[in-house]
N, C-alpha and C positions, 0 to 999 in steps of 0.2 A: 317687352319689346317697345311701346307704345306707353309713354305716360299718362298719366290719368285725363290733364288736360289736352294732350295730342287724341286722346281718346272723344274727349267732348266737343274739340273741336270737325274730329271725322264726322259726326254726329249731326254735328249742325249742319255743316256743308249738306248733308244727304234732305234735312229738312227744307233748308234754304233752294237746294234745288228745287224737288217737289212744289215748295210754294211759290218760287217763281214761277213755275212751269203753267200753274191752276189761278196764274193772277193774285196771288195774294201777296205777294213781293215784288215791290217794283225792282229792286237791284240787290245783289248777292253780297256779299262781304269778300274780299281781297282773297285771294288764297294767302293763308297762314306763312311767316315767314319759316319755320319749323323745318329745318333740311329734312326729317322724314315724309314731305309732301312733295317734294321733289325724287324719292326712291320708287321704285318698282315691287310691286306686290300683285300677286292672285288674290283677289277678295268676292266675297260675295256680301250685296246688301239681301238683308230681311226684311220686310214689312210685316208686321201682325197687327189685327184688330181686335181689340178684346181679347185678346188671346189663341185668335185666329190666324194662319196664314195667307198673308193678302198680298203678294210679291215676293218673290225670291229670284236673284239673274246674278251671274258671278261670272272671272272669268278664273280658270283654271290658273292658265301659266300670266304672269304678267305681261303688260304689252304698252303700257302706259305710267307716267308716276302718279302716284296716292288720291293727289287731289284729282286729276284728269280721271282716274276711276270710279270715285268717290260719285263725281260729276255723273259720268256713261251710267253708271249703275243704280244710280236712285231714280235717275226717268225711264232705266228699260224697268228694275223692280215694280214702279208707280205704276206707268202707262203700256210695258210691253210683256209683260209674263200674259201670253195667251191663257192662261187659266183661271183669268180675273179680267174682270170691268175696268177701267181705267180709272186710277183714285179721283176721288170729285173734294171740292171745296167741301161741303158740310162732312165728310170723314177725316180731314187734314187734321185736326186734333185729338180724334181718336187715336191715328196712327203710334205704332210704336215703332222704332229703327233700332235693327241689328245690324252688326259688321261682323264679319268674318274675315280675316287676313290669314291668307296660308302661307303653310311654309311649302316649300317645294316637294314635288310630288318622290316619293319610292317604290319602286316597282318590288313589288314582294315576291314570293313562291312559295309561300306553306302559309296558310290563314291564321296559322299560332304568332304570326308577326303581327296582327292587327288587334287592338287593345280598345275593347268597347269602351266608351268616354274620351278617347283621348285622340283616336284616328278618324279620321274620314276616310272615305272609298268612295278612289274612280277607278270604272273597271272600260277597258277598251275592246271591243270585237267586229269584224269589218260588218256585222249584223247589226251592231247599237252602241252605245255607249250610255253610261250615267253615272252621277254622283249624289252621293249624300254627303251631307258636314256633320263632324262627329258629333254635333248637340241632338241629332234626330234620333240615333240610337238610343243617347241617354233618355231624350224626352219620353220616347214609347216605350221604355225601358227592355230592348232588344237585348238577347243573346248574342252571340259572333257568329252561328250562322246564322238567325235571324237577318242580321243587319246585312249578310253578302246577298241571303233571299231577295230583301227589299231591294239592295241595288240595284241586283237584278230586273228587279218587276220596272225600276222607272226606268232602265234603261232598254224595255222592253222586251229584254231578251230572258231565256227559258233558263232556267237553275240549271240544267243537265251543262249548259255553255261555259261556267267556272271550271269545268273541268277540258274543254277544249284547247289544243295547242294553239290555236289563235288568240285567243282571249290573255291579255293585260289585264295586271290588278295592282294597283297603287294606292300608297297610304298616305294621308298628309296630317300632319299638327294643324291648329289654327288657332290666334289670339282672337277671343269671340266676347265682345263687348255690347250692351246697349244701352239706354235710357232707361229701365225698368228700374 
């Protein structure tokens, strides 16, 4: 989808923001002329440290183009994922950045449609919602029910709820690049 160099430059933009953000850049670089910076995509940025997760914020459905996402999601990853400290100067170069671009979400009905490595899961219920991107099952090296368990747990809701007539389950692909 994304060439290698549309790839590095998603990349920078997401550093570029962060380090302007913490003062270590006084001005950003142009958005890219590249018409896929101007298209619409669901992404999520990653942050890792050492091999840690230190941010992760996405948005599902698009709502913005590439670069304006790029932009929104490296300072909510950086400074707004409740589950972390706000990045500081002295971690800006330990920092590593991932992207995740999804493709559009499918609503499934039988959990044989969903293919560990390759799918993400968001599940919807008027109780919670949540998601994983399909790199997390690979990483923990999860089963297929495994991975519906885990959505479950982050999206707070109780395993018995995959089986309720409420409950939405959708699969998405993602182009998932970083600097590593």
């Amino acid at each position: 989808m994304l060439s290698e160099r549309e790839k590095i430059l998603c990349i920078n933009i997401v550093r570029e923001a962060i380090a302007k953000k913490i003062n270590l850049l006084d001005k950003m670089s142009p958005c890219p002329n590249e018409k896929v910076f101007s298209d619409f995509f669901g992404l999520f940025v990653t942050l890792e440290k050492r091999g840690r997760l230190r941010g992760c914020i996405g948005y599902i459905i698009p709502h913005k183009s590439l670069y304006e996402t790029l932009l929104d999601l490296a300072i909510a990853a950086a400074f707004k994922d409740n589950r972390f400290d706000p990045v500081t100067k002295e971690e800006f170069d330990e920092l590593c950045v991932e992207i995740s671009i999804l493709s559009p979400l499918y609503e499934i009905t039988d959990k044989s449609e969903v293919f560990v490595g390759r799918d993400g899961l968001y599940i919807q219920h008027p109780k919670g919602s949540g998601l994983l991107l399909p790199q997390v099952a690979t990483k923990y090296n999860w089963d297929r029910d495994t991975f519906f368990k885990e959505t479950c747990r982050k999206a707070g809701l109780a395993e018995s709820l995959l089986f309720d007539k409420q409950m939405k389950i959708y699969r998405f692909e993602a182009e998932i690049f970083s600097e590593k």
